[in-house]
N, C-alpha and C positions, 0 to 999 in steps of 0.2 A: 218687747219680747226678748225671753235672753239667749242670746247668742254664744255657743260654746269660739266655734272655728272662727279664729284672728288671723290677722295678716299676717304674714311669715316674719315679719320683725318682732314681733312676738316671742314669738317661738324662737327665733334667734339670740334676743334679749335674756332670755329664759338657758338658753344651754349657756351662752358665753357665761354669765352670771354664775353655773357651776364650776365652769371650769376655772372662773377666776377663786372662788373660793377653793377649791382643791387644791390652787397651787399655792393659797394663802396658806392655807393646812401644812404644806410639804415645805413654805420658806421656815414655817415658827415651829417644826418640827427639827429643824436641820438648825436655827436660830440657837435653840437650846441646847440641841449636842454641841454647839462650838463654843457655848459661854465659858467655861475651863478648860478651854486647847491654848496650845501653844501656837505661834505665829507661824508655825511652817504645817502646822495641823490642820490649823485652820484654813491655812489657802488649800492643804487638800480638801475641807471639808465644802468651801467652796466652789470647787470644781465639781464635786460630788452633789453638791446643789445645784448648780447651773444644767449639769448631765442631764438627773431627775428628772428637771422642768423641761428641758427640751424636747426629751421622749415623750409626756406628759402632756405637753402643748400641742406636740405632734399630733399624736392619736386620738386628742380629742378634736384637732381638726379632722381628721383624717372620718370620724365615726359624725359629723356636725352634720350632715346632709342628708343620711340615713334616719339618722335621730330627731330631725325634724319632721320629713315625711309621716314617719310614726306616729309623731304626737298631734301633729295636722289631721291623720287619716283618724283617729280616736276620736277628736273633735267632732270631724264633722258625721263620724257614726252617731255621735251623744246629740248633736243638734239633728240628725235624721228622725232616731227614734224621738224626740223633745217635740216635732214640728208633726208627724205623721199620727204616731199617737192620739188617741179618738179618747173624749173623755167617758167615765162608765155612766151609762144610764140610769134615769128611775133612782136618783140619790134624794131624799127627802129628810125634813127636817127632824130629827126625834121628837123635838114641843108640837110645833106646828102640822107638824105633816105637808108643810107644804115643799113643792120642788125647788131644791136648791142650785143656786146659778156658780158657774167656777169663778173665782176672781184671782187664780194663781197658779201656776205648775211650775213644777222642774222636775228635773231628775232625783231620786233620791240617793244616791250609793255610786259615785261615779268609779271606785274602786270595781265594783261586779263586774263579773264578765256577762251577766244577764241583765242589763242595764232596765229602770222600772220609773215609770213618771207618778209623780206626786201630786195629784190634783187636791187645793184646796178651794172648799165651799163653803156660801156664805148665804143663810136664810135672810132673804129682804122682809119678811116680816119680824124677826124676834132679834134679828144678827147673829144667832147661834152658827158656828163656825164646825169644819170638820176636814180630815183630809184622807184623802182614799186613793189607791193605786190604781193604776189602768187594768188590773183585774180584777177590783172592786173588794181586796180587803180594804178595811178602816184600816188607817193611820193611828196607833195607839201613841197619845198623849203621854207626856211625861204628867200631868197631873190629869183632872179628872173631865177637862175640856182644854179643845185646843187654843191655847192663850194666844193675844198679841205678840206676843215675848215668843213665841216659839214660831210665829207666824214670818218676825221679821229676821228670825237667826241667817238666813241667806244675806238678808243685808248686811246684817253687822259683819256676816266674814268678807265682806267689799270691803266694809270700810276698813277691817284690820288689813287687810290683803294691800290696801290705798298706804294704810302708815309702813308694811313694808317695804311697799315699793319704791317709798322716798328713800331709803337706806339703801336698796338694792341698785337704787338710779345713781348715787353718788359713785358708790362701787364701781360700776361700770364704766363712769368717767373718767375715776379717778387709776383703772388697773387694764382696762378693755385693750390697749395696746401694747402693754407689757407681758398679758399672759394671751390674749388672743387672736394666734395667726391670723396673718392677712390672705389673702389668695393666693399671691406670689410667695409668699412666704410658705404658706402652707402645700402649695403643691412643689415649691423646691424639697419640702421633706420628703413629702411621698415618693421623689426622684429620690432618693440618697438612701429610702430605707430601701426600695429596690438595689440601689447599687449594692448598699450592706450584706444585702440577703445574701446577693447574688457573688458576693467575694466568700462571703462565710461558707454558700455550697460547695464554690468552688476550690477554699482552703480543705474544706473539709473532705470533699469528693474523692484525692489521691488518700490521704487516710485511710480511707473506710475501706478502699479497694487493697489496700497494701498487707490489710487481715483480711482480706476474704479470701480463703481458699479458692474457691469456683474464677474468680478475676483472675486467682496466678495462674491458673489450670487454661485457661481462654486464652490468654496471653502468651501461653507458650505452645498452641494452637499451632500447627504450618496454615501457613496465608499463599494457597497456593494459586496464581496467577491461569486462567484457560490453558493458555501453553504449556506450563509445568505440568496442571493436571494432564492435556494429554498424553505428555511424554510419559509418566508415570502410569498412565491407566494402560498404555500400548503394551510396554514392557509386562506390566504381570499379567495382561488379559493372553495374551500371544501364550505366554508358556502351557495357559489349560486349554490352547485350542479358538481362543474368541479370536477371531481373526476382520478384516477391513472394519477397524472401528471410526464412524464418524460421528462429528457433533453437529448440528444443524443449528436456525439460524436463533440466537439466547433471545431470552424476554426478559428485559432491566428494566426494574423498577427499585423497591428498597433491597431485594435481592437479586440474584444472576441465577435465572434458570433457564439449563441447556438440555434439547431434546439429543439425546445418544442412541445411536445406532452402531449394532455389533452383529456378527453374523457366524455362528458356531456352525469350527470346522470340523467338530469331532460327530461325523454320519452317524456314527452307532450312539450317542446321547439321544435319550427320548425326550422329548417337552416338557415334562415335571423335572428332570433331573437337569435340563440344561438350565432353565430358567432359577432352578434352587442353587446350584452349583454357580451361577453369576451373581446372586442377588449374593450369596455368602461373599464371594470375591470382592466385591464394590464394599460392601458394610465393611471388611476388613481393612481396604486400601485405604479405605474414606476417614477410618476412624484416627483421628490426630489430627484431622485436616481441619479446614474452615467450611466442606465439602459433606454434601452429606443425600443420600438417594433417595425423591422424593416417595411418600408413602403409597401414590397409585401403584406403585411396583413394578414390576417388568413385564410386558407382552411378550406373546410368540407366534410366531405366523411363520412358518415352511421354513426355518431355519434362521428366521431372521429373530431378533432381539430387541425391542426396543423399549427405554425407559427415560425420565430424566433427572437432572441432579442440579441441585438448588447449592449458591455461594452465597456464603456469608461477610460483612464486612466490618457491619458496627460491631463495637463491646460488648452492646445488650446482648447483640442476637448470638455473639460466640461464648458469651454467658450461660446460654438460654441451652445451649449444647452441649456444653459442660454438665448443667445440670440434668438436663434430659437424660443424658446420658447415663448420670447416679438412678433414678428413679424407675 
């Protein structure tokens, strides 16, 4: 019976095999641009070839593991549908009329994404031949009955498949360690192109912030410390009357947020006007800081005041102020 899904040396034979020919491609490619260089050309052109292969070798280690999964899980969908597949009924001979028996299937079209089995029949009285799919169209013949010759065409692509794989097998011998990373080999790359990445971000990183508006603007942000803020907040809350301000006890996690309590000395302020006449205060005080009054807003209860104010510390988030702020 034939068997799609092979051993994973298979399939490994199968990728290594390209990638050896790619990088065959990319030496006789670079071969011919050096044939008329000059000797100090050509060791750059050399190095420029060594480069090539090395990323090349890399990332088709790097995609080997994926790419075989793939061609494995196709397999064994083609040998699923190949095995489960039920032949059509009621096939009879055209001469004879008599029931004809299967002596053959496979898949026809293993490119389709609708994959369809080919069953051929074979009348024991006359040997009149015929081949029909699992939904019971006929298989049109290239000529006017389905020949031997067209019977055995699955063979002959064995056999050719057989003369290339003697070519393919020398290949493999003769280049499998020159272009095909080893494990050690290959996951030292995958460490290196990480580190690569990871210096390019971080070459790149002060750059980017060095034009962006919003990073200058963040950065010259006041970073003000709990203490500083309350010295600051005492002073301008006292001159419009907000009097005994305390902070209770903060909640730290990626920010600092402090519950505030204030208690308005001015009797004659009514409850819309004290609570609006603070919230403008703080929004002002706050605006340039790293500080900023969370959006539940302020209470008011018999005089008292209370709200809280969230600190900022990373980049992103005095970033994220900055722009808020625009919008």
């Amino acid at each position: 019976m034939i068997k799609y899904l092979k051993e994973e040396g298979y399939y490994s034979d199968l990728y290594d095999l390209s990638t050896i020919k790619e990088c065959l491609r990319i030496r006789e490619f670079w071969d011919m641009r050096m044939k008329d260089l000059k000797d100090g050309e050509i060791r750059m052109g050399r190095w420029g070839l060594d480069l090539q292969l090395y990323f090349v070798k890399g990332e088709r280690y790097k995609g080997k593991r994926l790419a075989l999964q793939g061609r494995m899980e196709a397999d064994r969908k083609r040998d699923e549908k190949l095995n489960r597949t039920e032949e059509p009924k009621g096939i009879r001979c055209m001469k004879c009329k008599e029931a004809m028996k299967v002596i053959f299937k496979d898949l026809f079209d293993l490119s389709c994404d609708s994959l369809r089995v080919l069953f051929f029949f074979e009348c024991s009285e006359c040997g009149k031949r015929k081949g029909v799919f699992d939904d019971g169209q006929e298989f049109v013949s290239k000529g006017s009955k389905l020949s031997q010759a067209e019977m055995d065409e699955w063979d002959k692509e064995d056999v050719e498949r057989l003369n290339r794989d003697k070519g393919d097998q020398r290949l493999l011998e003769q280049y499998r360690a020159e272009f095909c990373l080893s494990e050690a080999e290959g996951e030292e790359y995958i460490l290196s192109s990480i580190r690569i990445k990871e210096l390019s971000n971080f070459m790149k990183e002060p750059e980017e912030k060095r034009f962006d508006p919003d990073y200058e603007k963040a950065m010259k942000l006041k970073r003000l410390t709990i203490v500083e803020l309350e010295k600051l907040l005492i002073g301008v809350l006292e001159k419009d009357k907000y009097i005994k301000m305390t902070f209770d006890k903060p909640m730290i996690d990626r920010h600092v947020i402090v519950p505030l309590t204030v208690q308005d000395g001015d009797t004659a302020r009514k409850k819309y006007d004290s609570v609006r006449v603070l919230q403008r205060i703080l929004k002002k005080v706050l605006d340039g800081t790293n500080w900023r009054l969370m959006s539940e807003g302020i209470s008011y209860r018999l005089g008292y005041l209370s709200c809280r104010l969230k600190g900022f510390e990373q980049e992103a988030d005095l970033i994220q102020i900055v722009k808020s702020r625009k919008s």
